[in-house]
C-alpha positions as a Markdown table, in Angstrom:
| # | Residue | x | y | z |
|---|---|---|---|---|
| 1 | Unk | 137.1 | 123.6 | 89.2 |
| 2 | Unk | 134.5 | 120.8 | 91.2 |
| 3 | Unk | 131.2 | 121.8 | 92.3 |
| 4 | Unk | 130.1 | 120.2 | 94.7 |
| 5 | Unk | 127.2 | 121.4 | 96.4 |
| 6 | Unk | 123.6 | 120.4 | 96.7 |
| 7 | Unk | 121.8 | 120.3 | 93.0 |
| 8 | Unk | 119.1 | 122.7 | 94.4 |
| 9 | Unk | 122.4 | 125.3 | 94.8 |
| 10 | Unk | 123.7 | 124.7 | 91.3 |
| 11 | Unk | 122.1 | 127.9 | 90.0 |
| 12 | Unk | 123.3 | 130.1 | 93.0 |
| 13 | Unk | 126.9 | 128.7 | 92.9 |
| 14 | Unk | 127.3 | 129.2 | 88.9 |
| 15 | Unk | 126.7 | 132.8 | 88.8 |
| 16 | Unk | 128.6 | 133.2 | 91.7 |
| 17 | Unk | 131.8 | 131.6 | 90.0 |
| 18 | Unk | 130.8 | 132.8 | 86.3 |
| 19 | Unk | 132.3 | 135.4 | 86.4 |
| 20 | Unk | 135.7 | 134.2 | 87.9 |
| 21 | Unk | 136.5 | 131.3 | 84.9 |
| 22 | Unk | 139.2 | 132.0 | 83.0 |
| 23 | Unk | 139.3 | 131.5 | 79.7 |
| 24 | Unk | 140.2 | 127.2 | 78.8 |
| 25 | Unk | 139.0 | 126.8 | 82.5 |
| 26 | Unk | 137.6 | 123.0 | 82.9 |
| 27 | Unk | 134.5 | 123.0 | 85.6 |
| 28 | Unk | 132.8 | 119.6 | 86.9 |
| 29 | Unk | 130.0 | 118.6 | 89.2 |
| 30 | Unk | 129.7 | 115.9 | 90.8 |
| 31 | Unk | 125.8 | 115.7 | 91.4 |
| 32 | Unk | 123.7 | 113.2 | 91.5 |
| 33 | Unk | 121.0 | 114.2 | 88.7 |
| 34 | Unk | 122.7 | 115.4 | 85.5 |
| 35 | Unk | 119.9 | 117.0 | 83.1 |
| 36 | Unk | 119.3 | 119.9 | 84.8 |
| 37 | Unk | 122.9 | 120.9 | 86.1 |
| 38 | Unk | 124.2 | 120.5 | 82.7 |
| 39 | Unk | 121.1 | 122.9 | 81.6 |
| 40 | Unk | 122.3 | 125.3 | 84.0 |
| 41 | Unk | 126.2 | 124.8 | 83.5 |
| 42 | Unk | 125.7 | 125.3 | 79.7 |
| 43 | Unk | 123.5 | 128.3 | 80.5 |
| 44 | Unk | 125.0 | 130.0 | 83.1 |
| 45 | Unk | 128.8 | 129.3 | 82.3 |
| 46 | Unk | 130.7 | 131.9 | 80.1 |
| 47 | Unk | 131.3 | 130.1 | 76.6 |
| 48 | Unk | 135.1 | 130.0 | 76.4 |
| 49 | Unk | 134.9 | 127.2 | 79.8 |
| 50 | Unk | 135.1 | 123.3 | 78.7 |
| 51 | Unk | 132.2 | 121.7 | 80.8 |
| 52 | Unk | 132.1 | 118.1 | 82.4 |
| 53 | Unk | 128.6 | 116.9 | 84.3 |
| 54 | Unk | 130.1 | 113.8 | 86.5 |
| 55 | Unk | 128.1 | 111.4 | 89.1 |
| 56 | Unk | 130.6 | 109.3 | 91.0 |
| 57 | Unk | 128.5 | 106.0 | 91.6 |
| 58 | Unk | 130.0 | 105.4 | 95.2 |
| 59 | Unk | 129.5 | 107.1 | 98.2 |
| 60 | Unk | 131.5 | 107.0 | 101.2 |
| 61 | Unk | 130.4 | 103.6 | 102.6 |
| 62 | Unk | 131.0 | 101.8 | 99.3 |
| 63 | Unk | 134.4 | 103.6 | 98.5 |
| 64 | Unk | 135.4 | 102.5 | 101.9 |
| 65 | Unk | 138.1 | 100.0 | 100.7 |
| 66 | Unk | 139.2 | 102.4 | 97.9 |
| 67 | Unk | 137.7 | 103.7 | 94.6 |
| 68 | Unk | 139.7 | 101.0 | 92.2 |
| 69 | Unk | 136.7 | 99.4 | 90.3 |
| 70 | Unk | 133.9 | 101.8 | 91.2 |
| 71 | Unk | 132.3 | 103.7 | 88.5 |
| 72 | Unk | 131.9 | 107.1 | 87.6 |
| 73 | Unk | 129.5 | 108.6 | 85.1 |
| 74 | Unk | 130.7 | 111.1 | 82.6 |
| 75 | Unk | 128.6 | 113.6 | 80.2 |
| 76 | Unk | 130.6 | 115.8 | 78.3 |
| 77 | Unk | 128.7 | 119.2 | 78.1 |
| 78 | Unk | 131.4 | 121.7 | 76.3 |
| 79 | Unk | 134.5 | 121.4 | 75.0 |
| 80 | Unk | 136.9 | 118.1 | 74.2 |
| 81 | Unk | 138.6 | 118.3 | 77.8 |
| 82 | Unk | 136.2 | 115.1 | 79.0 |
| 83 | Unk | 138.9 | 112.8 | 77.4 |
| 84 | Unk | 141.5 | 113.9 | 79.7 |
| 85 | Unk | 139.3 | 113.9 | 82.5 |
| 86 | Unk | 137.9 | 110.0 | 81.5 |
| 87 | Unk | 142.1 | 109.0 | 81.3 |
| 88 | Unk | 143.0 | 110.7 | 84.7 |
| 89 | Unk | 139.9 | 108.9 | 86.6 |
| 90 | Unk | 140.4 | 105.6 | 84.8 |
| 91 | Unk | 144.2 | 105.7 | 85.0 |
| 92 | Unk | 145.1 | 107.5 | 88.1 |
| 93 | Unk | 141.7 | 106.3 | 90.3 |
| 94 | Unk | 140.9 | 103.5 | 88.7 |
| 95 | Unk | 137.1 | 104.5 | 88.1 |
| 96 | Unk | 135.4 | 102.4 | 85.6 |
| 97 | Unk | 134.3 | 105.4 | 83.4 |
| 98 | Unk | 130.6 | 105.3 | 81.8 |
| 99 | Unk | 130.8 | 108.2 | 79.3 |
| 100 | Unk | 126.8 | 109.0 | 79.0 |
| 101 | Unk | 124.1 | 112.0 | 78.7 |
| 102 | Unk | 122.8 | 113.8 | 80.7 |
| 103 | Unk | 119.3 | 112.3 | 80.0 |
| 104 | Unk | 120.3 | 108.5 | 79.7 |
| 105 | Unk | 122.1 | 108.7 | 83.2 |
| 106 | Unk | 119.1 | 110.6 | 84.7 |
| 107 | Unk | 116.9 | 107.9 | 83.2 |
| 108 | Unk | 118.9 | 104.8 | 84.6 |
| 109 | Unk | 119.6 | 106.7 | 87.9 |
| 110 | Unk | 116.3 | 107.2 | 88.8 |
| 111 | Unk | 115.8 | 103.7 | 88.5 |
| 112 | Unk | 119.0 | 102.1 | 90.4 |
| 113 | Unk | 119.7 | 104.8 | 92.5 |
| 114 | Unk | 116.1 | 106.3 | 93.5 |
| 115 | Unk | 114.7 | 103.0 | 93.7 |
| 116 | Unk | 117.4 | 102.0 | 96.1 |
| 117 | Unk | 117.4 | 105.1 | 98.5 |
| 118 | Unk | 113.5 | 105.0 | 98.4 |
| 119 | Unk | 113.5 | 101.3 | 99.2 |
| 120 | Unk | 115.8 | 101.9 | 101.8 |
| 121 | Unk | 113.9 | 105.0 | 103.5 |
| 122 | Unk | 111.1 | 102.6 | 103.7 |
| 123 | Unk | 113.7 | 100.1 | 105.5 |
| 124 | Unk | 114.7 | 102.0 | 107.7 |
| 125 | Unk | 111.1 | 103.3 | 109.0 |
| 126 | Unk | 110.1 | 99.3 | 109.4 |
| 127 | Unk | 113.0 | 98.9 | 112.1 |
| 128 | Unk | 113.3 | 97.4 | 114.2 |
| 129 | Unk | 114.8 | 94.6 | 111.6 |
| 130 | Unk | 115.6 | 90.8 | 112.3 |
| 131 | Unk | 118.7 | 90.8 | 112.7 |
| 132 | Unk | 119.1 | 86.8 | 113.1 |
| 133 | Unk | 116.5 | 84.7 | 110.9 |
| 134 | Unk | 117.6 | 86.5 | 108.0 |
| 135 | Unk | 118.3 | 85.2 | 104.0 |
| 136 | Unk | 121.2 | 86.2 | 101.9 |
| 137 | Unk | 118.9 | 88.3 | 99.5 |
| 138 | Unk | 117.8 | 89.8 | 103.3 |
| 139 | Unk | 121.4 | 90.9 | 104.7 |
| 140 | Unk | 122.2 | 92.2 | 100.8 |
| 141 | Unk | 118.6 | 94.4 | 101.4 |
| 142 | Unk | 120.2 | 95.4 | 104.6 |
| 143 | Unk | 123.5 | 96.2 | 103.7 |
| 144 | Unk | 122.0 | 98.3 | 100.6 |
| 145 | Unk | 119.7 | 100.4 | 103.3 |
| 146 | Unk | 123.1 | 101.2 | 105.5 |
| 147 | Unk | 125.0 | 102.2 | 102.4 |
| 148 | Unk | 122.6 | 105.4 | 102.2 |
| 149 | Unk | 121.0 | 105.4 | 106.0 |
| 150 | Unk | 123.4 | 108.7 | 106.6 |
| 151 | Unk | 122.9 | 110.1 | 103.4 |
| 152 | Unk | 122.0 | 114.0 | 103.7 |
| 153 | Unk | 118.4 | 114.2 | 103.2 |
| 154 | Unk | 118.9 | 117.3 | 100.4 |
| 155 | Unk | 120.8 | 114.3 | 98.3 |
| 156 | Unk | 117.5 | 112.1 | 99.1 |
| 157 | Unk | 116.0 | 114.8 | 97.8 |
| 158 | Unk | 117.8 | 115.5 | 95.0 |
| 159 | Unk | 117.9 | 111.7 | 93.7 |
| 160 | Unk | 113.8 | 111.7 | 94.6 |
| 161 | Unk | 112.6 | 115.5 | 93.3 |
| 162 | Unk | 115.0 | 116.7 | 90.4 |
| 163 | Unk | 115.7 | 114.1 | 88.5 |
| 164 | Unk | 113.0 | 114.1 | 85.8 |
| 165 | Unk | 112.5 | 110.9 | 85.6 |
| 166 | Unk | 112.0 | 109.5 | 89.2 |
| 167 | Unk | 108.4 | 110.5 | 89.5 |
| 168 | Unk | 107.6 | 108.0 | 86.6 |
| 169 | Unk | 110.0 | 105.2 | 88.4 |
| 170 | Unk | 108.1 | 106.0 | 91.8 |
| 171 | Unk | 104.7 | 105.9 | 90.3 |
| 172 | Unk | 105.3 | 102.3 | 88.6 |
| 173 | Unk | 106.9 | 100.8 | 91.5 |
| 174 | Unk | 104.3 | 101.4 | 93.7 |
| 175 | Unk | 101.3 | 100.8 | 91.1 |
| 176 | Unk | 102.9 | 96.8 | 90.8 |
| 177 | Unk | 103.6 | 96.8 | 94.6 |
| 178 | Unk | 99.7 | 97.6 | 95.0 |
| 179 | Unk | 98.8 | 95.4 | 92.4 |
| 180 | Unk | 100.9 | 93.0 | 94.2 |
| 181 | Unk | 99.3 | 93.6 | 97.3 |
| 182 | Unk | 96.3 | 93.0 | 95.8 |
| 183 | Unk | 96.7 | 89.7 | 94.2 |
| 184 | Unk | 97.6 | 88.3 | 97.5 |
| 185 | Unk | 94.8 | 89.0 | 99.3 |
C-alpha cells in the first residue's frame, strides 16, 4: 500500500488504514520529509506490517522524459521487505536508489530541496524576469524556479515547516545573504 497524501495528513490517513493491514502487508510514502512520517508510520502502524519511508527526487517536470536515472530515497522503517522494494525501483524503473534515514535525508533535503523551492518562491515574486540578457548560470536559476512554480503550496509547506531541519537551513541562508548585503554596501 502507497500513501500519498499531504505530510500534514499522515496521522489522519494511518489510523484510518491501521486497522485494514493485513498481516506481511508492505506500506510506503512517498513524502517529501521522512522523520516525522516514519515516527508516525512506526507508531501508528500495527507491528506485523513491513514499513518503507520513500521520497522520489523528481517531480512531474523533471520525470517528464521518463524516470530512468532519477533518484529515489529509501529509509527502511520495519521489516526486510525494502530490498525488494530497492530491486523493483532500480530494475524495473530505473531509479538510482539512495538507501538513507529518516534523519540524514531530512538533513540533506532541507538543504537541496528547501533551499531550492525557497529560492525559487522568491523568483517568482521578482518577475517579471529578463528573459533575453540572461547567463547560463541565469536560465539554470530559471529553469530550477519552473521545475516547482506549480507545486502545491501544502508540499511548499511541507518541504519549508515539517522538516526539522529547514528552519536551521532558512536561518543561515539568510544571515550570509544579509551579511552579504552588508559587505556591499
Amino acid at each position: 500500500m502507497v500513501i500519498a497524501v499531504p505530510v500534514a495528513s499522515m496521522s489522519e490517513t494511518l489510523r484510518v488504514i491501521a486497522p485494514l493491514v493485513r498481516p506481511g502487508a508492505l506500506v510506503l510514502d512517498v513524502g517529501s520529509v521522512k522523520v516525522e512520517p516514519a515516527r508516525l508510520m512506526r507508531e501508528l502502524l500495527p507491528p506485523h506490517v513491513d514499513i518503507v519511508a520513500t521520497h522520489p527526487l523528481f517531480g512531474p517536470q523533471s520525470a517528464r522524459h521518463g524516470l530512468r536515472g532519477l533518484k529515489i530515497a529509501l529509509c527502511p522503517i520495519r521489516g526486510d521487505s525494502h530490498r525488494r522494494v530497492a530491486a523493483f525501483l532500480q530494475i524495473a524503473l530505473g531509479l538510482k536508489v539512495i538507501e538513507t534515514t529518516p534523519d540524514a535525508h531530512d538533513r540533506d533535503a532541507a538543504l537541496s530541496q528547501g533551499l531550492t523551492h525557497l529560492i525559487a518562491k522568491v523568483l517568482v515574486k521578482m518577475e517579471p524576469l529578463p528573459d533575453l540578457i540572461t547567463t547560463r548560470s541565469f536560465d539554470l536559476l530559471y529553469e530550477a524556479m519552473e521545475m516547482v512554480r506549480h507545486d502545491p503550496p501544502e508540499l511548499f509547506d511541507a518541504i519549508e515547516r515539517l522538516n526539522p531541519y529547514a528552519l536551521e537551513v532558512r536561518r543561515r541562508f539568510f544571515d550570509l545573504a544579509s551579511a552579504l548585503d552588508a559587505d556591499l554596501h
